[in-house]
C-alpha positions in Angstrom: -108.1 3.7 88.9 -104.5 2.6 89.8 -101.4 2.2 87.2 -97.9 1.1 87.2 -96.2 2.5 85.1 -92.3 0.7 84.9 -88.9 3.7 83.8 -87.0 2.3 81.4 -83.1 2.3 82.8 -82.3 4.5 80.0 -84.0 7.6 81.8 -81.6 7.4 84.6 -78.4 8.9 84.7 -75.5 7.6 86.5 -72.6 9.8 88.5 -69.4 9.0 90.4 -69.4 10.3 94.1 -65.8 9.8 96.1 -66.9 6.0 97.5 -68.4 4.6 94.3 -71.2 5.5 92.0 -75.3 6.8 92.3 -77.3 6.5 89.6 -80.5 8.7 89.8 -84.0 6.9 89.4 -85.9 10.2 89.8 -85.7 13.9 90.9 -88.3 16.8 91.5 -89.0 19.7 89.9 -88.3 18.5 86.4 -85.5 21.2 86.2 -83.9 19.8 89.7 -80.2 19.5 89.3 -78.2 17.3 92.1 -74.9 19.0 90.9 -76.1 21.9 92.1 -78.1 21.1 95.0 -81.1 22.7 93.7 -84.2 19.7 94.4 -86.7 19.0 96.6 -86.9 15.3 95.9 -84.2 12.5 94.8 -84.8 8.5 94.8 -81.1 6.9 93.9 -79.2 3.8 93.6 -75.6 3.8 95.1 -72.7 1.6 95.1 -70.2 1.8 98.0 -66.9 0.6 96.2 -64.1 1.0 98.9 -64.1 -0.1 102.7 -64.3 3.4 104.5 -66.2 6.5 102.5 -67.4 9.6 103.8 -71.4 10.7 102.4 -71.8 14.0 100.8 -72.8 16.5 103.1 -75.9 17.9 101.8 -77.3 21.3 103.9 -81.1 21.4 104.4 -81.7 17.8 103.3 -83.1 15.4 104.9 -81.8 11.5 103.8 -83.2 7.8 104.3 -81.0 5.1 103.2 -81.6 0.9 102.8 -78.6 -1.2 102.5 -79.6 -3.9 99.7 -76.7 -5.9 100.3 -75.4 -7.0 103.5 -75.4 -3.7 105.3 -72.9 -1.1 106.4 -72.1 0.7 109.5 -72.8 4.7 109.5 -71.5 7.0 112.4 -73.7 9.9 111.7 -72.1 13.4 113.3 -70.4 12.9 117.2 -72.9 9.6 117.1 -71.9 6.0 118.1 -71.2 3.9 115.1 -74.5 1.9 113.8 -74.8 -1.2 111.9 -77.5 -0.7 109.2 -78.6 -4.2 107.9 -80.2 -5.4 105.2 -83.6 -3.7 104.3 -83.4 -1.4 107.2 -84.2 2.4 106.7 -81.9 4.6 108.3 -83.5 8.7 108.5 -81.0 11.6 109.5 -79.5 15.3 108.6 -77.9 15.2 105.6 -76.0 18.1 106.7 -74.4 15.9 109.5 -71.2 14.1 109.0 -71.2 11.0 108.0 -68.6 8.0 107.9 -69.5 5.1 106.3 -67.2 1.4 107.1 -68.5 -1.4 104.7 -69.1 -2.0 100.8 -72.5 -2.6 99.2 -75.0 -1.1 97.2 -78.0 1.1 99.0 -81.6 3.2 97.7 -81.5 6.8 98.7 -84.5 9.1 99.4 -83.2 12.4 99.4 -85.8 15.6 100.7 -85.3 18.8 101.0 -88.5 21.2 101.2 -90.4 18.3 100.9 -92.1 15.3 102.5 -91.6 11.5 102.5 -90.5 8.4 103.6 -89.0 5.0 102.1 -89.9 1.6 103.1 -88.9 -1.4 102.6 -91.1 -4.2 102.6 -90.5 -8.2 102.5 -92.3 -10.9 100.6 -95.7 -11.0 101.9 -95.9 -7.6 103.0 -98.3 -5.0 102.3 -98.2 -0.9 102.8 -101.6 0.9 102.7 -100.5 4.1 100.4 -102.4 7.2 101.3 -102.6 10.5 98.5 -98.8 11.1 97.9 -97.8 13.5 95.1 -95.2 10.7 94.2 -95.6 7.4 94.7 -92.7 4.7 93.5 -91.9 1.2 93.8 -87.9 -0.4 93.7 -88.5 -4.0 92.6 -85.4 -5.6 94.9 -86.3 -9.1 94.4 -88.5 -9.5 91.1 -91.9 -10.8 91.0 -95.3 -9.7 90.7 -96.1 -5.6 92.1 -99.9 -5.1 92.9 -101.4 -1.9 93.6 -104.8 -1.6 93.9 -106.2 -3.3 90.8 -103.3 -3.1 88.6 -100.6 -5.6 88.3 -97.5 -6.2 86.9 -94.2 -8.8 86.2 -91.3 -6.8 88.0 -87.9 -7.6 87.1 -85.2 -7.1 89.8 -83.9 -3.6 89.9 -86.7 -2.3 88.0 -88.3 1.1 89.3 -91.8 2.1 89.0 -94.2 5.2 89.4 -97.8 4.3 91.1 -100.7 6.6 90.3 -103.9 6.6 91.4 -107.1 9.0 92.4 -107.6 7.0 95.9 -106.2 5.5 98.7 -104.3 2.1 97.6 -102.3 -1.1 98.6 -99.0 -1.9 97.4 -98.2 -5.8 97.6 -95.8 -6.9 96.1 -94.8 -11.1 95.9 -90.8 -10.2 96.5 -88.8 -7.7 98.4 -89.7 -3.4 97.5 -89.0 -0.4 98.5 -91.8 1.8 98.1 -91.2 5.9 98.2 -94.2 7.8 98.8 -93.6 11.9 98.5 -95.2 15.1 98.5 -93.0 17.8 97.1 -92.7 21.4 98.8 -93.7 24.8 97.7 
């Protein structure tokens, strides 16, 4: 049987960082602490407040970022710089260097001894969700999340954690980011 089952905003914690502000949606164990770098999973919110800003460096992790605004450009260690639009998932060391030229607000999947991937899908679209320890939907848009036989109203910005005992499809009627996880040892 499948369930949705929407975290309230009050369970999330929010932080400054030196470009603008992350607020955490979830982290794994349930003793993880991002101040001290000791996680193997971390789904996030950020804002990008000022024109240039340099990411965290952050040994042994690997990160996937989404611009939900109009995208940013990254130049990720001795790399070219790379325009990262809207809804696109970017994947790469978090122990790199990274610059970061444009404003905006972006979801972060953050992994480190553990497994995943973020993404993003657009009205209409579907993802066929295999067995994930964690399984989470980012409502972008608003409108209705189906997974398997369960449905729900999602507001914009809400976040959600999908549970089931099979194999199920996540459809949701507007714009979601879907993180599917499986921690380490």
């Amino acid at each position: 049987m499948a369930l949705i089952e929407r975290i309230s905003a009050q369970r999330f914690s929010t932080s400054k960082w030196s470009g603008g502000s992350t607020t955490e949606l979830f982290i794994w164990p349930k003793d993880a602490s991002y101040a001290e770098r000791r996680f193997n999973i971390r789904i996030s919110t950020a804002t990008v407040d000022i024109e240039s800003s340099t990411f965290t460096r952050l040994e042994g992790v690997t990160r996937c970022i989404t611009p939900l605004g109009a995208g940013f450009t990254l130049t990720i260690g001795d790399g070219e710089p790379e325009f990262i639009p809207h809804g696109a998932v970017k994947r790469f060391n978090g122990a790199e260097n990274v610059a970061c030229a444009g404003r905006g607000r972006d979801l972060n999947l953050m992994l480190k001894g553990a497994e995943g991937e973020l993404v993003m899908l657009k009205t209409g679209e579907a993802h066929r969700i295999e067995r994930c320890e964690f399984v989470f939907a980012y409502s972008v848009e608003g409108g209705k999340l189906s997974f398997g036989d369960a449905c729900i109203h999602a507001g914009a910005g809400e976040f959600f954690r999908l549970t089931s005992d099979k194999e199920e499809t996540v459809n949701p009627s507007g714009e979601t980011a879907i993180f599917c996880c499986k921690a380490g040892k």
